[in-house]
Structures are given as structure tokens and as C-alpha cells.
Steps between C-alpha positions, in 0.01 A plus 500: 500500500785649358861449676515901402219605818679233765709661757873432596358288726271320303805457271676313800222256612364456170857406307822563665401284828385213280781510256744496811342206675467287141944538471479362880573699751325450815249789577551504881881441530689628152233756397500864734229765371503861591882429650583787688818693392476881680239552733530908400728751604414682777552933374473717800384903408451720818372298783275255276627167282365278245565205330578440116297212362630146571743373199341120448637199280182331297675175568788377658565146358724296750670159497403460856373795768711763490713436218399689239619401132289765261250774511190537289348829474123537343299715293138485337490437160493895358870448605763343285646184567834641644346847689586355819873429433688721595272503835580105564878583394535710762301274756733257413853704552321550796448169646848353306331294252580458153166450338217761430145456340276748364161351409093670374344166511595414138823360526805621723840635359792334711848713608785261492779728456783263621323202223447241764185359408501671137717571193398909488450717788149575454269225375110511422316198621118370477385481852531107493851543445618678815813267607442229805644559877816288424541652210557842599662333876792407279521793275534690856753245638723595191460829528614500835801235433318246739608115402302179637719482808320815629161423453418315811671859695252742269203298538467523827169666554494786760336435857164558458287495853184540309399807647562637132849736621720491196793671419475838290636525172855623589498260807419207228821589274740569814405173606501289173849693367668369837399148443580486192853641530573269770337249315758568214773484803550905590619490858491877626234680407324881576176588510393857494162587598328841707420554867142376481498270206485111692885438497412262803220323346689460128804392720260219651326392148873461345630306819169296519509358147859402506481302844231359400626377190839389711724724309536660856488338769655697790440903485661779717251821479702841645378804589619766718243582697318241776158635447532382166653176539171448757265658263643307201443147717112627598451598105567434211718209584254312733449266267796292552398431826691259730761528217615826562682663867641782556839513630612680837864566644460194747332280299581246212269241353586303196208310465312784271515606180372829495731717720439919593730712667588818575879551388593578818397170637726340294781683539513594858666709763859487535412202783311411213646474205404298167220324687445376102764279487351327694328341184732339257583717160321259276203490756291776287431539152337783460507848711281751467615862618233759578599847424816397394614891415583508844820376477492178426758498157772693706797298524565589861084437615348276750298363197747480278681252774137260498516546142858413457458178719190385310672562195349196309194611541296708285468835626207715438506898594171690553492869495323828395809699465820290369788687643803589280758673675929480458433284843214299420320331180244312531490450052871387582409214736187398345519620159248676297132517641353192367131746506403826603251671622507878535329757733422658188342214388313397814342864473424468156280200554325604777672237792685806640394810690644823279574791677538889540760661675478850670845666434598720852791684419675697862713830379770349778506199273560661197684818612705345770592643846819643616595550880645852572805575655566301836167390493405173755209289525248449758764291669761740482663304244667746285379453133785417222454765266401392138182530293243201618257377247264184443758258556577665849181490659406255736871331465739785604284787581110507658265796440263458738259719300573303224348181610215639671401685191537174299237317810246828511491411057422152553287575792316761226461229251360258738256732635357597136519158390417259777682482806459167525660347150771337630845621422874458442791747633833414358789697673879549531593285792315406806580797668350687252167264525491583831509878481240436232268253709468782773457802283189327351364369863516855565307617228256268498372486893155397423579202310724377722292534787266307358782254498864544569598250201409729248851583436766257543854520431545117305911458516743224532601617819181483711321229584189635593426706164565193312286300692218723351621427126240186469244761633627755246443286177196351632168568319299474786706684750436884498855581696779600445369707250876708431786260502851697540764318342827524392594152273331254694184523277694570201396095354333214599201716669147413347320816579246475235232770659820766497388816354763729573896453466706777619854531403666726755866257419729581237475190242841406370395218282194399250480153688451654815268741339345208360436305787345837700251563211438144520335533881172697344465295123227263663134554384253375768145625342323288810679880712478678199889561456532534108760775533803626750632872546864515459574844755884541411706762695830381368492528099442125464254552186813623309534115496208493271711635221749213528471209239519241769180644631218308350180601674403841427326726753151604363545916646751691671421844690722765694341666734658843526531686834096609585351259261288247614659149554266351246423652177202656476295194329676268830372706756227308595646130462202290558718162541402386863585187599611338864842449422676152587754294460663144383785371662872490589640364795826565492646363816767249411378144589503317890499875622852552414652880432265713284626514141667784359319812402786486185575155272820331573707671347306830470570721797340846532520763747415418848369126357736344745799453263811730532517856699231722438636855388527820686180673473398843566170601648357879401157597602494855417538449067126601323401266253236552239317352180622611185392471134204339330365300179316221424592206284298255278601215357554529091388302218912373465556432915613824589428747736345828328416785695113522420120597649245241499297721226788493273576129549123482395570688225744352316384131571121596360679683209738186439160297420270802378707736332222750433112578679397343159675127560382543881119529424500268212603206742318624725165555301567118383569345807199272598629545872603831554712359840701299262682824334556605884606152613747482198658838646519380823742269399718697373461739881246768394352500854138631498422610829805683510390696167153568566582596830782762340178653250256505788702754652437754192111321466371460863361206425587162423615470091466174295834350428405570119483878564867459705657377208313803260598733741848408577680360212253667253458849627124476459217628779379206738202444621372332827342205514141618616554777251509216216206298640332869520519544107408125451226524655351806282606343179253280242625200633285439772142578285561163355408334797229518784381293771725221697793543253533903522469482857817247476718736246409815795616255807785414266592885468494542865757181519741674259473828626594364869764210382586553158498290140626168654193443703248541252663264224512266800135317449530377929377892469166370469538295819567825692249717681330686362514307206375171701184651607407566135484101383741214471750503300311297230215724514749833476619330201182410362344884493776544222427202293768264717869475554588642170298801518599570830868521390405655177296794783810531647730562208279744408475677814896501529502669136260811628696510808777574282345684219680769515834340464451487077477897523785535684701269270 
């Protein structure tokens, strides 16, 4: 049999597998097939998402699990030797590996581009000359400047607990850069990774391998939140077991190794200060800081004090946002991030929830309000007279009117969506959250009589609302289901089945912008959350523009005054899920004081630091909706204003320049759901189309005749008008009996469900295809499996016959 007719697959089993084992590597522990590198972004069109197609390594080879030293990509043998090369070369960048392998079973062409293992960059080799695991082990040990002393650090395998968890790609290389720079002796070091990417689980694979090794043998873990100390200990980090406490105010054991605490524990009251002196300075050597943006590199922190004491240890910051301010650096303390990785990125490979944001602009907010002459407020208060705008409201002046129109829109959305998805409200102050909590009890009297909890106001100030928090970010707890905030929930709050962030708060940074985003990026497919709404009041997507924003919203629409909150394909959102929750107990530890609703060091209005301002109250100021547009997301990461048909339109025309290039493909496609699948990718969303062409058809359109009809210009036709015409062609005199009564039943399937059912052969498990023979016997009236396919190849071409013409 010639290697020519064997699939990429066959070329894998039959030579590349073979020739890998023969140079030595060990199938089960050094060799990873099908190594997952994107699981596919997630594009959201309308009220409907799909998924690109999973990006996939051939092989991964590894010097041990999880430490990946090259990349081998395959093709069958009607490829060249080096086709896949550029494909491994960027699976490689990728992972942060300096060797890539393209290979079509006859031989493989090796990328060494640094000449570690060989004197030219690219080398040709017979397939029993692909280079041994210690070969290429050492070749990667130069490359990365590693000498013998640090081998017993970076050969630490990862805990494995042999339920097969292991980290993802970008988990892998966070992990293995930090041991090896500490292995080389780099004492402070930054980590940058997204809300929702595992920075507590890469933080426990690092710490694991070098205690267990003995490189570190006592380990301070920070964070700045209790719940997450407690959920951290219950985790990720159980495995240390009786090795690990967690420290409280009252409280010091020395006889652990592994030590959690809440910074505040540590630090203390004023009664209570530097409880963590307590341990001697040389007592740690190595401190991990959770979410160190929040302060921890200011020279004038709490952290920076634990820090500073600890000083001979090595210090490790975590973070999604690195803050950079005159006041704070956390690149100057640590230095440069030793890895990053980006919202951008997270969305790009599928691990993170993209988004759409509904853009709400108020003609107070953008025109601005002045009081006339002598004019008081509803406490007699008489009003200082200057023009108010966007950075008044809520701070130094209160339109009543203003804040319930902002509750009756997210009430609106809610309602046409699902009232239940659970939901974020981000406000000015607390006072502000608590004009907001009882606008929306007010407009929503059914819910909350079902129960009261519905809407809580979640603040630093009350202990009740953040006693519901756990319940909040619990899966499996339908209540709260609107959480009114202020900062409390700006970080550290997993609320993975979040749909809906509203920003009714004037961001003044990109790290606290950041860190909001951050509470809806979660994907949780077992609730079906694979998307959040972003409904901003306060301008916050002219953030999206900045270069320090790195996760792109996927549509933006203004609803002008007497539109309809949703565009006109969102109207009837068909995401439904019991919202919940996942948890943050933010209590400070042994009952003490409730933390602040504000970061040390981070005061806000009415947060409990300073003297709130003078504030105005008017109730008598109309508000009203102003402006609208909708924005897509471009080819370059912009925003372009832009319908759905026209996005369509450009993208088809980017592949298929003319009707010609469209219905050659698509007249050579064996699988006609392939062309649409490949468009899908690239967020051509089908339902949405057809649905637009049905309006104009009154009948349901096959995705083929969406693309004629739309980015062509040419008629469309329905689907049951195509079966219709199929039916009355020639085709069908060539057969009789069982097999013509299968081609008519397999008509009816493609006039009810369209192309991808039919090419599907479970069809012929399917009533009423089932009560005409088995599937072997189905197969058999046209000769067997090959005829049956052949039958249906032919049926798609009369379907569309009448494409040719057009073209």
C-alpha cells in the first residue's frame, strides 16, 4: 500500500511513533500526543456563541511530565518534509521551547535555531536519527543558561495525584520559568497571569516542587482576602497536608512548613501590631504574595513591612493587573514579569469567557447639569452653582432619577435576558450602593418576593450582605442573584457563573478596570456561562482603546433614547441558567473588625477612610438615554462600528473574493459543513444569518443560500424549496426500491435540519430512517458504505445544482 493513500494519522502510528520510541523516549512519560494548546476561542454574535476549532500539538516531547523540550508537528506523505514547520515553530514559542519538528513519515526536518544540538538551524534527518531525551535535555538546559547545580531544582516533577489534572500550557511555563530563575538564584520575582487562569494552582505546582526538592523549606503564602486564604488551604494546596497552617492574629506555630495568612493577620491592629515578628527574619525562605498589585511594592504598605522583614527570602508576586503608578511599582520591587499571561490571550485560546458590552450613554452624563439661581436640594441644602458632570454624580451631587433610570435598564436587561443570571453592580460609594440596592428591590417586587435576597447590597461596611458573598459565587446557590458593590468585589471574588457586570463607578485606573472585568472571565460550560454582558453607564469601554487594555470586547451597542435595550438580534437572549456563586468570605479572621471596603492605602468615598464630601441630593432633574451604535470587533483589535451582515461580508469576501471562488470550494468540498465550520471560526454565525434572510423568505434558508444572498447579492432559496427541485430532477430515476425510499427520508431530514445532518451517516440510525433497515442493510441497497457516501455526494450536488448557473 502506498505511504501516498495513508492518513496523517496513519503517518503517526505507522512511522513517527516508532521512530520516536527507537531514539528512547518513554511513550507514557516523555511522549504527549494531541497536546492541547487552545481549546477555541469562544466569538459571541447576537445572543448565540461558538467555538473555533481546538489548536493541538501532534506531539509534545518532554524530559519528564510537564516539561516540554520540542514539538513535532505531522503530515501524510503528499506533504513535504518541512510543511508543518512553521506550525511546530509556533507551538514551540508557545510553550518556550527551543526545538521544533516537522515530519510526513519519511524523515523529519529539525528547527534548532539557537545550534544546540546542531551546527545549522534547520537540519534534515532519517527518522532513526531523531536526537535521544538527554540529548535534547541538555541542548534545553543551555538554552536556558541552566548549569549542573540546578538540575536537582528543575527536575523536580510536578505533583501528580493521578487523577490525570495537569497544568495547561501557560500554567506549565509560569511554573518551570520560576524554578528555573530561582534555580539560577533570582530572588524577587512577578508573575502575571488573568482573573481565571489557575494563579492559585500554578502558585502551588511551583511551591510544591521546590519544597519538595528542599530548596524551600519554610513558605509564607499572602493574600488579602480570608475566603481565599481558607479556600486556598481546602484546594489546591491540600496536598501538603499536616505541613501546611494557616496563620491567625492569636496564634503562632512554628512547627510547620507551609504557612497561609491573610495580611492582616500578620500585621495586626494597633494592639496588634507586627504579630510576624514573631518569627525570626531568616525563619522563611520563600513568600508568596497573592494579588500583589494591591499594594504590596509601596514603600509605606503593610506588605511591604512583611516583605521588608523577610527580606532574605525570595519573594514571589502574583497578579492579573501589575500596578505602575508614581506611588507604587510592582516591576520596581520585583522586576520584570518573569511570564505573562494576557486576558487577550486567555480569550484567544478559549480558557476565558469573551464578552459584549452594551454602551448606555445618559444626556446628564454627557451634557452635564447646572443648578439655577438659589437653587437647594431636597434637604434644603442650597446647591453651589457650577456645571456637574460624570465625575459629580453619586460623589458630590445625587439625581435621584438618575439612578433609578440606571436600575429600571438593568432591571430591562434582566427581564429580556434571564432574571435569574446572576449579576454584578459596581457603584460610587456605599451610599450610592445603597440607593441602588433599593431602586432595584423596587422594581423588581416579584422576584424578591419570591425571596428577599434577590438583591443585596455586598459592601465592606455591612456584615450581613457580606455574609451572603459565599452564597453569591456559589454554583449551586440561586441567591443573591444582584450583588451591589462598590470595591469590595473589585478582586479576589470567583464568580465564575457571572453573566452580567455593570459599571455604574467611574474607573480611574486600567488595574482596577482590570480586576472588575476579571469578576465575569470564568467559563463554566457545566451552567452554560461561555460569555458575560459588560452594561456600562459610565464610559468605561473608552478603556478599550487604551494599549494597556489587552482583552478586547467582542460588540459594543448604544441604545439611543426609545430603542430597545438589546439590539434587535439580542432581544430574545436564550442564555438561562440558575445563577450562583463561588466564594469570598471576607470577614477578617477570629471575628475581628470587617476589612475595608478600600486596600490599605486606597481610600474612596464613604469606604471608611477620610471625610466623605458634601453631597447634594436633587430629585426633580429628568434623565434620559441618548445615542446609539453598535460595535464589532475588527480583523486588527479594534472596535469598528459594523452590522452583523457586513461583518459577514467582508470575512466571507476575505476567503472568497468572488461567487466564483465561493462555489468552487464549495462544489469540492466532500463535507459541505466543513466550508461552514471553517467560517465559523472566523465568527460567521449561522443562525444569526439565516435567521436575518428568513425574514425576506418566510421560511427557513440553508446557510449556503445566506452567504449567496448576503455577501453575493444573489436570490436565496429555502431549504424545502431546494429539496422541492431535487426531488423533480433525474437524480432520483437512478434508483428504486429500499435505497430511493432512503434518498426521499433523507430529503425530508435536510429540508427540516439542514446539510450537516444528512452528511452525518448516525442519520440512518434516526427515525424514520431506522424503520427502513439497519444501518448495514441501508448501506447495502447502494452497493455498501462507499456507495452510500458516493448517494449522498450526489444528492448534495442536485441539491445545489443550481449554484453552477448562478456562478
Amino acid at each position: 500500500m502506498s505511504k501516498q493513500t495513508y492518513s496523517e494519522r496513519d503517518i503517526c502510528t505507522k512511522f513517527i511513533t516508532p521512530a520516536i520510541q527507537q531514539a528512547g523516549w518513554n511513550l507514557h512519560t516523555q511522549v504527549r500526543e494531541e497536546y492541547t494548546i487552545s481549546d477555541g476561542r469562544i466569538m459571541v454574535r447576537g445572543r448565540i456563541h461558538s467555538r473555533a476549532r481546538p489548536r493541538r500539538a501532534d506531539y509534545v516531547l518532554c524530559f519528564q511530565t510537564n516539561q516540554p523540550i520540542a514539538v513535532i508537528e505531522a503530515k501524510d506523505a503528499n506533504h513535504s518534509l518541512g510543511h508543518g514547520m512553521q506550525q511546530a515553530q509556533a507551538y514551540a514559542e508557545k510553550l518556550d521551547v527551543p526545538f521544533a519538528i516537522s515530519s510526513n513519515g519519511s524523515g523529519f526536518l529539525f528547527s534548532d535555531p539557537h545550534r544546540l544540538v546542531f551546527a545549522q538551524a534547520e537540519t534534515e534527518l532519517a527518522l532513526d536519527q531523531l536526537p535521544r531525551p538527554d540529548t535534547l535535555w541538555y541542548g534545553y538546559r543551555r538554552w536556558k543558561g541552566l548549569n549542573e547545580e540546578a538540575r536537582p531544582v528543575i527536575e523536580q516533577p510536578f505533583f501528580n495525584d493521578g487523577s490525570g489534572r495537569a497544568p495547561r500550557y501557560y500554567q506549565a511555563v509560569a511554573i518551570n520559568r520560576t524554578v528555573e530563575a530561582i534555580a539560577k538564584g533570582q530572588n524577587r520575582l512577578l508573575l502575571v497571569m488573568a482573573t481565571g487562569t489557575g494563579k492559585t494552582y500554578t502558585a502551588f505546582q511551583l511551591i510544591w516542587r521546590l519544597w519538595k526538592v528542599g530548596r524551600k523549606q519554610r513558605i509564607l503564602f499572602l493574600a488579602d482576602r480570608n475566603a481565599l486564604v481558607d479556600q486556598t488551604k481546602r484546594g489546591d494546596f491540600k496536598p501538603f497536608g499536616q505541613a501546611m497552617t494557616k496563620i491567625t492574629k492569636r496564634q503562632i506555630e512554628k512547627s510547620h512548613e507551609i504557612y497561609l495568612s491573610l495580611y492582616q493577620a500578620v500585621t495586626g491592629s494597633e494592639e496588634e501590631q507586627n504579630i510576624y515578628k514573631q518569627f525570626s527574619p531568616e525563619f522563611f525562605d520563600l513568600v508568596v504574595i497573592d494579588e500583589c498589585h494591591r499594594g504590596s511594592a509601596a514603600e509605606d504598605s503593610a506588605w511591604r513591612a512583611i516583605l521588608d522583614y523577610f527580606s532574605g527570602a525570595t519573594h514571589i508576586g502574583l497578579t492579573a493587573t501589575p500596578k505602575e503608578t508614581t506611588e507604587v511599582s510592582n516591576i520596581h520591587y520585583f522586576g520584570e514579569p518573569i511570564y505573562t499571561y494576557s486576558l487577550k490571550q486567555g480569550i484567544d485560546d478559549g480558557y476565558l469567557a469573551p464578552y459584549k458590552v452594551i454602551r448606555v450613554d445618559l444626556d446628564r452624563d454627557l451634557q452635564g447639569w447646572r443648578p439655577s439661581d438659589g437653587q437647594t436640594d431636597i434637604h434644603g441644602e442650597l446647591i453651589e452653582d457650577r456645571i456637574y458632570n460624570l465625575r459629580d454624580f453619586d460623589r458630590n451631587l445625587v439625581l435621584t432619577q438618575r439612578t433609578e433610570l440606571v436600575a429600571r435598564t438593568i432591571t430591562d436587561y434582566l427581564t429580556q435576558t434571564d432574571p435569574m443570571q446572576k449579576a454584578i453592580v459596581f457603584c460610587e460609594n456605599i451610599d450610592h450602593a445603597e440607593r441602588m440596592r433599593q431602586a432595584l428591590v423596587n422594581l423588581n417586587p416579584k422576584q424578591v418576593a419570591k425571596n428577599r435576597k434577590y438583591v443585596m447590597r455586598i459592601t465592606g461596611d455591612e456584615l450581613e450582605g457580606k455574609a451572603e458573598l459565599d452564597h453569591f459565587t456559589d454554583p449551586e446557590e440561586p441567591y443573591p442573584v444582584i450583588a451591589v458593590t462598590s470595591k469590595l468585589m473589585t478582586t479576589g471574588v470567583d464568580a465564575k457563573t457571572c453573566k452580567l457586570i455593570v459599571l455604574d463607578q467611574r474607573i480611574q485606573s486600567m488595574t482596577e478596570f482590570k480586576q472588575i472585568i476579571g469578576r465575569g472571565t470564568r467559563i463554566d460550560a457545566e451552567h452554560d456561562k461561555f460569555w458575560f454582558t459588560i452594561l456600562d453607564f459610565r464610559k468605561a469601554t473608552e478603556l478599550f482603546a487604551d494599549p494597556a487594555f489587552d482583552g478586547d470586547p467582542e460588540q459594543v451597542y448604544v441604545p439611543g433614547n426609545g430603542d430597545p435595550l438589546l439590539p434587535e438580534d439580542d432581544e430574545t437572549d436564550d442564555s438561562s441558567d440558575d445563577e450562583e456563586p463561588a466564594g469570598e468570605d471576607s470577614t477578617s479572621p477570629d471575628g475581628g473588625s470587617p476589612e475595608p471596603e478600600y486596600p490599605p492605602g486606597e481610600g474612596g468615598d464613604d469606604g471608611g477612610v477620610g471625610e466623605p464630601p458634601k453631597k447634594y441630593v436633587v430629585n426633580d432633574v429628568r434623565v434620559a438615554v441618548i445615542g446609539r451604535r453598535v460595535q464589532y470587533l475588527g480583523p486588527d483589535g479594534k472596535l469598528i462600528t459594523e452590522e452583523l451582515t457586513d461583518y459577514t461580508r467582508k470575512t466571507v469576501r476575505a476567503h472568497y473574493a468572488t461567487l466564483s471562488d465561493f462555489l468552487r470550494r464549495w462544489e469540492d468540498s466532500d463535507r459541505k459543513q466543513a466550508v461552514l465550520d471553517e467560517l465559523a471560526e472566523q465568527g460567521v454565525f449561522w443562525e444569526e444569518l439565516t435567521s436575518e434572510v428568513e425574514k425576506t423568505l418566510g421560511d427557513t434558508p440553508d446557510p449556503f443560500d445566506a452567504i449567496v444572498h448576503i455577501v453575493y447579492g444573489q436570490p436565496a432559496l429555502t431549504r424545502r424549496q431546494r429539496a422541492a427541485k431535487a426531488r423533480q430532477s433525474d437524480y432520483f430515476t437512478r434508483y428504486e426500491g429500499q435505497a430511493r425510499a432512503v434518498l426521499d427520508a433523507l430529503l425530508d431530514k435536510y429540508a427540516d435540519n439542514g446539510v450537516a445532518t444528512i452528511e452525518d451517516t448516525k442519520v440512518l440510525q434516526m427515525a424514520p430512517l431506522d424503520r427502513l433497515g439497519t444501518v448495514v442493510e441501508l448501506a447495502g441497497a447502494f452497493g455498501g458504505k462507499a456507495g452510500y457516501q458516493e448517494a449522498v455526494r450526489n444528492l448534495e450536488t442536485t441539491l445545489y445544482a443550481d449554484a453552477a448557473t448562478v456562478g
